[in-house]
N, C-alpha and C positions, 0 to 999 in steps of 0.2 A: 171328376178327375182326382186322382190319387195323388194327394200330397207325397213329395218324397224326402225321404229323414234329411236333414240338415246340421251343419255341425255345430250350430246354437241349440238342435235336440240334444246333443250329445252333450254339450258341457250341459246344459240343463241334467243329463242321469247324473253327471258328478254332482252337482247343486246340491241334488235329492238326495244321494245315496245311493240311487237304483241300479243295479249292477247290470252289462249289459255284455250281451255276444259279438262278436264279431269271426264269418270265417270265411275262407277262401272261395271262389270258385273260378274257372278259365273257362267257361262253355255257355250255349244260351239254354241248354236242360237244367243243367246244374242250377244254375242262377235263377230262375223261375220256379224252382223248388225252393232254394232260400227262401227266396224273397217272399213266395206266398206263406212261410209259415213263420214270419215277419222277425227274421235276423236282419236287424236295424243295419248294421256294417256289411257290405261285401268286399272283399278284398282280393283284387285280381293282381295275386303276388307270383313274384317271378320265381316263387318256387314251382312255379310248370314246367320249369328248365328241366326239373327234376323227374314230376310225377304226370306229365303231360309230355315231354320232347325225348326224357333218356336221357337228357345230360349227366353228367357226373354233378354240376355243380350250378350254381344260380348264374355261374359267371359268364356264360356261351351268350345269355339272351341279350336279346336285342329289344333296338327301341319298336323293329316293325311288328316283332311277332309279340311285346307287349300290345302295342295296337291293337294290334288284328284279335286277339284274346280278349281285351278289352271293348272291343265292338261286340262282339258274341255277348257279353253277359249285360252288356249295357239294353240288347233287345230283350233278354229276358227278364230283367228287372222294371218294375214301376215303381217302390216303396223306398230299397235299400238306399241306401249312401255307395256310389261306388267310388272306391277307391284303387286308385292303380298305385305300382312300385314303378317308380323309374332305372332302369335296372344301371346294369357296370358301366362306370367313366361315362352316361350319360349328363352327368349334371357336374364334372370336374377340371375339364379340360379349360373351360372358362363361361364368365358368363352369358354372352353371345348365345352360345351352342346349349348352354341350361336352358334360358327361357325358349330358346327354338324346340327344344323336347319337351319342354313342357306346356308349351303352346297347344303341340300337336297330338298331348292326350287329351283336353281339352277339346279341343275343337272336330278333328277327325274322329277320338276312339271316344267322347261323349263322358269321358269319367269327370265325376265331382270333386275330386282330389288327389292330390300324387301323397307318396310314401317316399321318404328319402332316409336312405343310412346315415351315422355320422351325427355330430354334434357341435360342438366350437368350429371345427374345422369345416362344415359348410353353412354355417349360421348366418353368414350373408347371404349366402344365393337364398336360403330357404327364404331370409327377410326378403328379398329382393319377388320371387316367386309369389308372395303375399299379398304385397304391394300392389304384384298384375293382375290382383283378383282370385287368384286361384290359393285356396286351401291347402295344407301342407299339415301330413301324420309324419311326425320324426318317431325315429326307431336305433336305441340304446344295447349295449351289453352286445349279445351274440349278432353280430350283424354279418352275414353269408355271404355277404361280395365282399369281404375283408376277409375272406379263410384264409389264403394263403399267408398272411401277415399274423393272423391269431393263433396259426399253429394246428385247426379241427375243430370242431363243435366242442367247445369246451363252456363252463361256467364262466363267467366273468365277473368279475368286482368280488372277488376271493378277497384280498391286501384293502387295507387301509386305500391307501394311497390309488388303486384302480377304482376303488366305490369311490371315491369323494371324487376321482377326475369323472365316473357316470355321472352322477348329483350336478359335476359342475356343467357340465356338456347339456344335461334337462332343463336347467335354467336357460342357459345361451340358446337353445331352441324355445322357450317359453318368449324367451324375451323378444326373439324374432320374427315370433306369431305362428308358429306351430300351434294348431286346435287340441292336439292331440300328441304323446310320443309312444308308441310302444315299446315293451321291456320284455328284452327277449332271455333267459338263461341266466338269470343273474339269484343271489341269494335275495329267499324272501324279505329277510330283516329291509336289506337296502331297497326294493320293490315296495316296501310300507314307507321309510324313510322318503324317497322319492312322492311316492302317490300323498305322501303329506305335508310334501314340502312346497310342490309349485300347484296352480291353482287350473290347470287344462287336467283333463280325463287320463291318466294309464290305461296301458292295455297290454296284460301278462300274455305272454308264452312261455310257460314251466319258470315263470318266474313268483308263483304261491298265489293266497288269495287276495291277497290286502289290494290288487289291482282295482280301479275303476272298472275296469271290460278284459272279456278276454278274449283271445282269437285261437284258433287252429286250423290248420291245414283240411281239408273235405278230405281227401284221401284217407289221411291218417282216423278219421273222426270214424268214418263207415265203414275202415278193412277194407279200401280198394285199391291204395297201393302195396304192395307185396314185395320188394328189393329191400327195404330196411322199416324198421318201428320208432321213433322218438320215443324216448324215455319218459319225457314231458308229456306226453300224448296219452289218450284215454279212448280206446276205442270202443264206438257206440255199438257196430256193427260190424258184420262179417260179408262186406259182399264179395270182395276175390272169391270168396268161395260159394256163393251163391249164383254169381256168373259160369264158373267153371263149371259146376253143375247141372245148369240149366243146359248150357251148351252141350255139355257130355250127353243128357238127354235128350236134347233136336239131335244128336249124329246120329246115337241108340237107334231112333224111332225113322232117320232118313235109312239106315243102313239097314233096318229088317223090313222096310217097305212101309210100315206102321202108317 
């Protein structure tokens, strides 16, 4: 039987040094490609709203089609850490209705730990989350079910005064029992300041290198989503256009009879 990563593995890479990946998947192909070429993190982020549903925004999803996402990559994994996002006004309304969603990634959709937005301002429930057993990655700076309050994808912790409230906010989740916070768009300086300041793992998105881990979106990684590029983003690969492709030539060869 195949041990599978643990979030005592993971502060262990920060321990050592060992710099480590983390990146998305919403499907059980997907996930079993990860996983077999042993990307320690999988993260079934509700950026599928986006590059999986056609939403405009993270903010449409839901807890069920979290779930149901989260069921798919949970069979195709054996090794990884999955991790789910709990997505918009799941975990805000009160804490009743939090731990009942977060129950029910757990228990129905099989994940190893939730992702929540937010800092001070939900540093109870995440303590409280903890407490139930369940693991918790807090996630700083560019957080995407707050766009409409930040104004667009923008950098965060530009001012004095915004980096020291991230810094304060990493603690307040440190101190709550977050394993883990990811740092989403923020300047590198503060992304080093932070990774050296509290003693859980970082984990950048376009936030430089000084992170503990890093994550990215599978889409953006391979060239297979095609509506927008992240700036922050480094594509591996080109498959939009290797599908397209491929496809043009099954029509070629159904339409001359081939």
């Amino acid at each position: 039987m195949i041990n599978r990563i643990s979030i005592l593995d993971v502060q262990e890479f920060k321990n050592n040094g060992e710099k480590f990946p983390m990146l998305t998947a919403y499907d059980y192909t997907t996930s079993k490609l990860i996983d077999q070429v042993g990307v320690p993190i999988i993260l079934v982020g509700d950026s599928l709203g986006q590059v999986v549903l056609g939403y405009d925004s993270t903010i449409p999803v839901t807890v069920d089609e979290m779930i149901y996402h989260t069921k798919a990559v949970g069979r195709g994994s054996e090794r990884s850490l999955i991790v789910s996002d709990m997505p918009f006004m799941s975990y805000h309304i009160g804490l009743d209705q939090t731990l009942h969603n977060a129950a029910r990634f757990v228990q129905e959709a099989g994940a190893n730990a939730l992702k929540l937005e937010g800092g001070k301002a939900i540093a109870d429930k995440v303590k409280r989350i903890v407490e139930c057993g369940i693991p918790v990655m807090g996630h700083l700076g560019l957080t995407p079910q707050s766009i409409n309050q930040l104004g667009g994808y923008k950098l965060q912790g530009k001012t004095f005064d915004t980096a020291e409230q991230i810094l304060e906010d990493a603690i307040a989740l440190e101190e709550a029992g977050a394993f883990s916070i990811v740092l989403e768009v923020v300047p590198e300086p503060l992304a080093k300041l932070i990774t050296e300041h509290i003693s859980i793992p970082t984990i950048g998105i376009g936030a430089g290198k000084f992170c503990d881990g890093q994550v990215q979106v599978y889409h953006d990684l391979v060239g297979l989503f095609i509506d927008f590029y992240p700036k922050h983003a480094k594509r591996y690969g080109k498959l939009a256009d290797s599908i397209k492709e491929s496809v043009e030539a099954y029509c070629n060869e159904v339409r001359s009879g081939e």
